[in-house]
C-alpha positions as a LaTeX table, in Angstrom:
\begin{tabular}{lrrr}
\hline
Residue & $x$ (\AA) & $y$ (\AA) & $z$ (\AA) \\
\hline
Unk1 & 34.84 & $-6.44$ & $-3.81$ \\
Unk2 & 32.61 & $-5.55$ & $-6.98$ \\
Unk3 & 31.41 & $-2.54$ & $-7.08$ \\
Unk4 & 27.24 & $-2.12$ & $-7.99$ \\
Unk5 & 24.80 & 0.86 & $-9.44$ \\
Unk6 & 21.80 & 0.99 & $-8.01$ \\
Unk7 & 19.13 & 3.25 & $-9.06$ \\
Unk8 & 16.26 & 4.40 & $-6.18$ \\
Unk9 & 13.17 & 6.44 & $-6.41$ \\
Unk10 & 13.12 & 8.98 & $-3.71$ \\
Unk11 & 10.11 & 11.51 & $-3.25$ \\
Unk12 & 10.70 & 14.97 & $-2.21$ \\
Unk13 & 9.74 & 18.61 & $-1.79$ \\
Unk14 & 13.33 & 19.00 & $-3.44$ \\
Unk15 & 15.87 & 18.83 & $-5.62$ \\
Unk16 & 18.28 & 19.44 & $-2.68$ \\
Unk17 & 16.12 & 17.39 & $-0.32$ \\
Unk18 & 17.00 & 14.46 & $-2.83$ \\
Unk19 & 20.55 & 15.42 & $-3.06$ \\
Unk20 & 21.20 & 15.19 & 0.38 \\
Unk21 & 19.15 & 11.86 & 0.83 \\
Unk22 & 21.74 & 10.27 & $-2.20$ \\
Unk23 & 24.55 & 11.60 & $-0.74$ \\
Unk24 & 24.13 & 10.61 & 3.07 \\
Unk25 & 22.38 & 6.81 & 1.67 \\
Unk26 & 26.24 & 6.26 & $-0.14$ \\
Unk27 & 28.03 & 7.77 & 3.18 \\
Unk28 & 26.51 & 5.62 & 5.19 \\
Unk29 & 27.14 & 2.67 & 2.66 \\
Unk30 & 30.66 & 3.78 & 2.44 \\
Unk31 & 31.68 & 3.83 & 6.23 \\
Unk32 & 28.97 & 1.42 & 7.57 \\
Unk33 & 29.43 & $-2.60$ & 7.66 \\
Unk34 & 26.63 & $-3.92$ & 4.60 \\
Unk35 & 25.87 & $-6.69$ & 7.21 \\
Unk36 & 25.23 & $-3.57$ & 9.99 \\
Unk37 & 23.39 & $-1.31$ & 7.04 \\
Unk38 & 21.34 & $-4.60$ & 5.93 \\
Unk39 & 20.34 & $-5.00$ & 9.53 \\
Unk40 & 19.41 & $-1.99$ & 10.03 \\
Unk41 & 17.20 & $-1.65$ & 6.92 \\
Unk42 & 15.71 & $-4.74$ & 7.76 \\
Unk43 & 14.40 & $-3.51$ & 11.34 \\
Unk44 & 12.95 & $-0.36$ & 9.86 \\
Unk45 & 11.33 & $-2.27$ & 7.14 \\
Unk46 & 9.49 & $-4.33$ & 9.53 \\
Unk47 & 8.90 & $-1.29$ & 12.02 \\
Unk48 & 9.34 & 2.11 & 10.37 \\
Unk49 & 8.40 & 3.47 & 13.82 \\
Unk50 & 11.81 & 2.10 & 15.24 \\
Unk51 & 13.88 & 5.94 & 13.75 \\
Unk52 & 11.50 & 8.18 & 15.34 \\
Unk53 & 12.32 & 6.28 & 18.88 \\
Unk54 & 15.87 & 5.66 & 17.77 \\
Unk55 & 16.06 & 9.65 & 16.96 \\
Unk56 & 15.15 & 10.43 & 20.45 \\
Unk57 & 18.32 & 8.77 & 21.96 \\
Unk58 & 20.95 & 10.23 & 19.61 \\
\hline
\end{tabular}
């Protein structure tokens, strides 16, 4: 599989805030399915609502 850079813009208080944003985004793309990540992202696109529900279970 090719391998991609992809730049994002990512708001924060932070430096560190960021930091830990980048680096959990590329865990999660590293150990996740893309079709489960892209399914994801596609829920919480449509209803950002969805993670503070989800939080409440995990």
């Amino acid at each position: 599989m090719k391998k991609f850079k992809v730049s994002i813009t990512i708001e924060a208080e932070s430096p560190e805030t960021v930091q830990k944003v980048g680096n959990l985004i590329q865990n999660a793309v590293n150990k996740v399915e893309q079709r489960d990540i892209i399914r994801l992202l596609e829920k919480v696109a449509k209803n950002p609502q969805i993670v503070k529900t989800a939080l409440k279970f995990i």
